[in-house]
C-alpha positions in Angstrom: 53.1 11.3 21.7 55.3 13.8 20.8 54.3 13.9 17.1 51.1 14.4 18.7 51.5 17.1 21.0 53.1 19.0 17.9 50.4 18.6 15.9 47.6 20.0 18.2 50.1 23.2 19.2 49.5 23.9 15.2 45.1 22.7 15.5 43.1 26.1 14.5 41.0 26.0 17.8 38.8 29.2 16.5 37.6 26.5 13.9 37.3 23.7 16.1 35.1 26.2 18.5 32.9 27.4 16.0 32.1 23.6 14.8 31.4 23.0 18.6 29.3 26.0 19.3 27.4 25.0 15.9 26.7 21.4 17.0 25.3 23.3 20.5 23.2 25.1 19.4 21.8 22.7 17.0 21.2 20.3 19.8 19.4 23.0 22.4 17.2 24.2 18.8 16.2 20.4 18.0 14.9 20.1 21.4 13.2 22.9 21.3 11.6 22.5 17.5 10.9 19.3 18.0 8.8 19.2 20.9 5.5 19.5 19.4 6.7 16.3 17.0 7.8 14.7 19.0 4.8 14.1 21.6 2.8 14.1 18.5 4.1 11.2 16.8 5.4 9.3 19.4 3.5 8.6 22.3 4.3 12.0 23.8 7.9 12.0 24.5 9.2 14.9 24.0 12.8 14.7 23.8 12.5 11.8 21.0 14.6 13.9 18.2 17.3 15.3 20.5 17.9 12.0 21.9 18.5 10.4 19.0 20.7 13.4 17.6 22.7 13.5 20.7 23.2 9.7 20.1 24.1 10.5 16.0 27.2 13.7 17.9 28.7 11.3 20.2 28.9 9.1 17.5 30.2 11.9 15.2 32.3 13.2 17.9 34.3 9.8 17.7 34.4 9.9 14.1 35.8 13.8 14.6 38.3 13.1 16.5 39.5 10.1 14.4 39.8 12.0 11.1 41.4 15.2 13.5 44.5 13.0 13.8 44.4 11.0 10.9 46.7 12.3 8.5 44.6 13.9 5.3 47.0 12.5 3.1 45.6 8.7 4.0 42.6 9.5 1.8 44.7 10.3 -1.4 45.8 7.0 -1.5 42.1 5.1 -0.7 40.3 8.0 -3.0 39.6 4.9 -5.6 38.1 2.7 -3.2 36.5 5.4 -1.6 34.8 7.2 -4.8 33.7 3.7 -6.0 32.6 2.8 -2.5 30.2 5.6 -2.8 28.8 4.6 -6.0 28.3 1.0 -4.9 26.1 2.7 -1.2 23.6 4.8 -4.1 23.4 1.3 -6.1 22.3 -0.6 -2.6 19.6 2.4 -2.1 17.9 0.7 -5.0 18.2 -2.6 -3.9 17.6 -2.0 -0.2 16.2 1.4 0.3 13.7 2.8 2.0 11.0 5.7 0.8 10.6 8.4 2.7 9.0 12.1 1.9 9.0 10.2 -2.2 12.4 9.5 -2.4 14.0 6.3 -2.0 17.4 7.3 -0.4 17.8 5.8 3.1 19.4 2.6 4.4 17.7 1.6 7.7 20.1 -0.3 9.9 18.6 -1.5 13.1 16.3 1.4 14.1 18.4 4.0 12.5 18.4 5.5 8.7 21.5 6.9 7.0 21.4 8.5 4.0 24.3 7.3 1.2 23.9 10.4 -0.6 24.9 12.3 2.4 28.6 10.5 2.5 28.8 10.8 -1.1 29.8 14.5 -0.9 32.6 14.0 0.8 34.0 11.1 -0.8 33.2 12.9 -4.2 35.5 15.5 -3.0 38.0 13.2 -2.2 38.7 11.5 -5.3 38.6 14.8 -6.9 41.1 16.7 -5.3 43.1 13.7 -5.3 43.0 12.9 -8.9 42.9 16.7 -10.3 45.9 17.1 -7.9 48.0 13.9 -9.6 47.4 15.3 -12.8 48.3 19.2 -12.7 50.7 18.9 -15.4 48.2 17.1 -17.5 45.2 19.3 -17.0 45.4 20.7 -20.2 44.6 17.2 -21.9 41.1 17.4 -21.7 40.1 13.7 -23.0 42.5 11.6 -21.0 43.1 13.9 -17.7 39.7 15.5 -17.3 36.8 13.1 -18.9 37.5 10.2 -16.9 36.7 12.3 -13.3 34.0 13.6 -14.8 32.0 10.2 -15.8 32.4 9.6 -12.6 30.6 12.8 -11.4 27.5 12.0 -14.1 27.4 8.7 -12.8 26.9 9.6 -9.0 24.3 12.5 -9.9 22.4 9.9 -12.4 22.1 7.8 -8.9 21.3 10.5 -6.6 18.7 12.2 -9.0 17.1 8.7 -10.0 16.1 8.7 -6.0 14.8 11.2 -6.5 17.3 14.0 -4.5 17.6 17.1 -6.4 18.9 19.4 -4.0 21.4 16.7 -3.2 22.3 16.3 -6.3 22.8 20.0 -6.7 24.9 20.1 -3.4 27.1 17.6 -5.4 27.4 19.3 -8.4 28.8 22.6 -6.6 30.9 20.9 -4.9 32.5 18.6 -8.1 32.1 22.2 -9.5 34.4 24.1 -7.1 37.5 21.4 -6.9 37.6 21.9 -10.4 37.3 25.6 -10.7 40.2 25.5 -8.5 42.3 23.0 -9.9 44.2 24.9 -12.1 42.2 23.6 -15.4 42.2 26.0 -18.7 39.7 28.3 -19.2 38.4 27.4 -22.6 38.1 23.9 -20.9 35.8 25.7 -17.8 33.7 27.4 -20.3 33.1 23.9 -21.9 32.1 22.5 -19.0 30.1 25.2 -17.5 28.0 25.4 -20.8 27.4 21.4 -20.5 26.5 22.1 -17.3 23.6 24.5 -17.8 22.5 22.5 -21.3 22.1 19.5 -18.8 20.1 21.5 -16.4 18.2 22.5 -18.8 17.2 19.2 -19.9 16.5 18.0 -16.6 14.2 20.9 -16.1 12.0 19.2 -18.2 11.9 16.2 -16.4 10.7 17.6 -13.0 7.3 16.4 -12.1 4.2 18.5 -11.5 5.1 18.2 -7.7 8.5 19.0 -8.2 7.4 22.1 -10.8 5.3 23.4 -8.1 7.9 23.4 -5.5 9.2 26.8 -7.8 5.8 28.4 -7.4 5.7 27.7 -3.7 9.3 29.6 -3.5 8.8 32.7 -5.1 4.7 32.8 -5.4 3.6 31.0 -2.0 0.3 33.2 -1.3 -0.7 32.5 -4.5 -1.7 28.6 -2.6 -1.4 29.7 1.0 -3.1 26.4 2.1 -1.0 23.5 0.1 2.4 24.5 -1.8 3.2 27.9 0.4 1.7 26.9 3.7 5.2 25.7 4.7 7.1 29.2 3.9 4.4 31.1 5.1 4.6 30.1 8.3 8.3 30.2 8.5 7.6 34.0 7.3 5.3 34.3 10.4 7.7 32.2 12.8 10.6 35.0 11.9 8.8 37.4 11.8 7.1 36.8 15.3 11.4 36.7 16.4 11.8 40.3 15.8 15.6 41.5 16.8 15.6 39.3 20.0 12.6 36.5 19.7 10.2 35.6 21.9 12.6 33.7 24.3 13.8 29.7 23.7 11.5 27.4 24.1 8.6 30.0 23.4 7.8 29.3 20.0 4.3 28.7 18.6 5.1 28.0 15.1 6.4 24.4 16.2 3.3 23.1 17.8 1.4 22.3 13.9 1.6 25.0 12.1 5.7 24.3 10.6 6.3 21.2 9.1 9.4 19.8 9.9 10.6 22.9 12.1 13.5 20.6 13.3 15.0 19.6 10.0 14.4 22.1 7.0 13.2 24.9 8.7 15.2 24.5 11.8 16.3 28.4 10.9 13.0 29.4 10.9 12.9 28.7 14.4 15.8 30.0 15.8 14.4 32.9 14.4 10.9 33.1 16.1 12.8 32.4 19.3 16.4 33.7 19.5 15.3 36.3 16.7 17.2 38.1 14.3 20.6 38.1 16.7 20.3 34.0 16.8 20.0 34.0 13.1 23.2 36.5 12.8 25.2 34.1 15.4 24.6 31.2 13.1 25.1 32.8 9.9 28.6 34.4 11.3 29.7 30.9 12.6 28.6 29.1 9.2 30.6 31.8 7.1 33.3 31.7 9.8 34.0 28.3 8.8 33.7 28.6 5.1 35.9 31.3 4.7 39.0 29.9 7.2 38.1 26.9 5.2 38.9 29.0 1.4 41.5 30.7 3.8 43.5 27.0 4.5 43.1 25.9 0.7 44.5 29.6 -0.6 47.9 29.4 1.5 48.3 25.7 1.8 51.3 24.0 -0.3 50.2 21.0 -1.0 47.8 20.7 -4.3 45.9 18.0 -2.9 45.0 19.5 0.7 44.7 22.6 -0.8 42.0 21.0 -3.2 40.2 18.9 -0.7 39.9 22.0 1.9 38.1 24.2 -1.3 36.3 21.0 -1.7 35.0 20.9 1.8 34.3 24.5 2.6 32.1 24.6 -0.6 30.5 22.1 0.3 29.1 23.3 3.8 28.9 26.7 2.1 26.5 25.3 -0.9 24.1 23.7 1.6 23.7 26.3 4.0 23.0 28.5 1.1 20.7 25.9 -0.4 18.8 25.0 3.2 18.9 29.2 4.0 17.4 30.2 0.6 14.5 27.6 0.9 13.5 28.9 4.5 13.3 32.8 3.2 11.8 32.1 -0.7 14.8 32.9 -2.6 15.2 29.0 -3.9 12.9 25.7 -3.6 12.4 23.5 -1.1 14.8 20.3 -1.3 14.7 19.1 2.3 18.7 19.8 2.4 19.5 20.1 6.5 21.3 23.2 7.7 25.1 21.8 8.4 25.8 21.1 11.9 22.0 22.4 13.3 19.5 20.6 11.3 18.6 17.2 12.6 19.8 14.2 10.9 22.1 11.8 11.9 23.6 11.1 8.5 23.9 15.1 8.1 25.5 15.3 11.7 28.5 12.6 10.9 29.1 13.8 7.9 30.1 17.4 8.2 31.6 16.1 11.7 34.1 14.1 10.0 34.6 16.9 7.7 35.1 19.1 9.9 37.8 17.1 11.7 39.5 16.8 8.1 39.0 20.1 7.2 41.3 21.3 10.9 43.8 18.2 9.8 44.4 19.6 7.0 45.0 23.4 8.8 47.1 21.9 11.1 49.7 20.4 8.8 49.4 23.7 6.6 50.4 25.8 9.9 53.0 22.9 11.2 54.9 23.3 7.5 54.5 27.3 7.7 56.6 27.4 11.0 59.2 25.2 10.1 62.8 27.0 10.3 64.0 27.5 6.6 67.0 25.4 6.0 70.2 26.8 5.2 70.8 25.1 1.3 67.1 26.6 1.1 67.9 30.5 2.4 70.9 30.6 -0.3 68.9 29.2 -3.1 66.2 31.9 -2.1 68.9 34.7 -2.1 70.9 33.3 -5.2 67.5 33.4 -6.9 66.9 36.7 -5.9 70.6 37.6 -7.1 
């Protein structure tokens, strides 16, 4: 208990309150957006979606406050298991998947789908700071220290992109991306990899079907089809634009009853817009970046490689998909059907940067508990010999 009641002295509560008032609003927005939907498609209840998403936080909030406590350092030593875990949930998508929106990347158990690909962002990130932190004074032997972690990370986006998931597999790539950016590797190395990087993108651009091709014109050209590929951005134009500086009042939206797909999942910002307006958007956006940047804040004075890794690891990763889910909803990239973290629903989504979350403010806590530790006496004078 003590050990305990040292720990949470030392828990960044500013994070753990901006998590909180994320997940809130999220839940008060998905009731809201989803209304319309809701009645619509099932037998007009209209709480249908915030049920089930207040169902996936109190699960999440369990699975919070487990990896709050739990020591970050456990998943260092299960990162093999873990990483290989992940591969083995994308191989059961094939085998026991279901299809849904074209892509075959859910697991239904009982009445409830999770997505593997979800999970397998934060495992990735796992195994990566944990290996890349084992091997810092091997980093500049690219074949034996470097090209093993990386197979892993082609396998992983061969199996998300097979689903087909490309902003998923995108998401993953940023986030393999930034844990090794900041892993200390050489820079001819980085320059290698980056320029294998956009030569595989390119090739893959290739690849995209006509429906995936058209999901580019619908981004940056969506008048040019106003009724088929743009009608989805369109309205989220008129939906935030109708929002002004301070909406048209929760709950008042019109753009939810028809005329936005999916205003509860991709679009979800779309609607805070129309009713909390441009000041709902702002609070959102300032929480998001609040937790990115304490997030790059806890990995730049942390100590220990590994936490310091895993924290970069985890704020990129909620950084990339906002950015992703935020740039779809104003034009600036395609559509994916990537949630916005901690608003969107989605029950796999919701767990996932929950138990992130809770990992990320472990990980704060133990950086803060070490940086208010009395200095030891055989410690000061080696300090002040050294200075000598």
């Amino acid at each position: 208990m003590r050990v305990l009641k040292k720990f949470f002295q030392h828990v960044d509560y500013y994070l753990l309150i901006a998590v909180f008032l994320l997940c809130g609003i999220g839940l008060v927005m998905i009731y809201s957006a989803s209304i319309g939907v809701s009645i619509t498609k099932y037998e007009y209840s209209p709480s249908h979606f915030f049920v089930r998403q207040l169902a996936f936080f109190f699960v999440g909030l369990i699975i919070f406050a487990f990896t709050l406590v739990l020591p970050y350092q456990t998943y260092k030593k299960l990162m093999v298991p873990i990483v290989f875990g992940s591969i083995a949930m994308l191989a059961a998508v094939f085998l026991f998947g279901k299809t849904v929106n074209n892509a075959k990347s859910w697991i239904m158990i009982g009445g409830f789908g999770l997505q593997p690909a979800e999970f397998v962002k934060l495992g990735l990130a796992i195994y990566l700071a944990g290996i890349f932190s084992k091997k810092q004074e091997k980093l500049d032997q690219f074949s034996t220290s470097v090209i093993p972690p990386l197979s892993i990370i082609v396998i992983i986006l061969l199996l998300i992109i097979k689903q087909p998931d490309f902003g998923t597999a995108m998401i993953v790539a940023s986030v393999a991306g930034i844990v090794i950016f900041c892993s200390g590797m050489r820079r001819k190395h980085l320059f290698l990899l980056i320029g294998s990087c956009l030569a595989a993108l390119s090739l893959f651009s290739f690849l995209f079907s006509g429906e995936q091709m058209s999901r580019f014109d619908a981004a940056y050209d969506p008048f040019s089809d106003p009724e088929q590929d743009g009608y989805q951005l369109i309205n989220a134009y008129v939906a935030m634009a109708a929002g002004g500086l301070t909406g048209s009042g929760l709950g008042e939206s019109v753009q939810k009853y028809g005329f936005l797909p999916e205003p509860h999942t991709d679009f979800i910002i779309a609607i805070i817009g129309e009713e909390l307006g441009f000041l709902g958007i702002a609070v959102v956006l300032l929480l998001l970046a609040f937790i990115v940047l304490k997030g790059f804040y806890i990995g730049v004075i942390g100590k220990d490689t590994y936490g310091s890794l895993l924290a970069f690891g985890i704020s990129g990763m909620i950084g990339v998909q906002s950015v992703v889910n935020l740039g779809a909803a104003v034009g600036v990239l395609p559509i994916t059907g990537v949630p916005l973290p901690f608003v969107s629903y989605g029950g796999s989504s919701l767990i996932l940067f929950m138990a992130s979350a809770g990992i990320l403010i472990n990980i704060s806590a133990h950086v803060h508990y070490k940086q208010n530790q009395p200095v030891s006496a055989p410690a000061v004078r080696e300090s002040h010999v050294k200075a000598l």
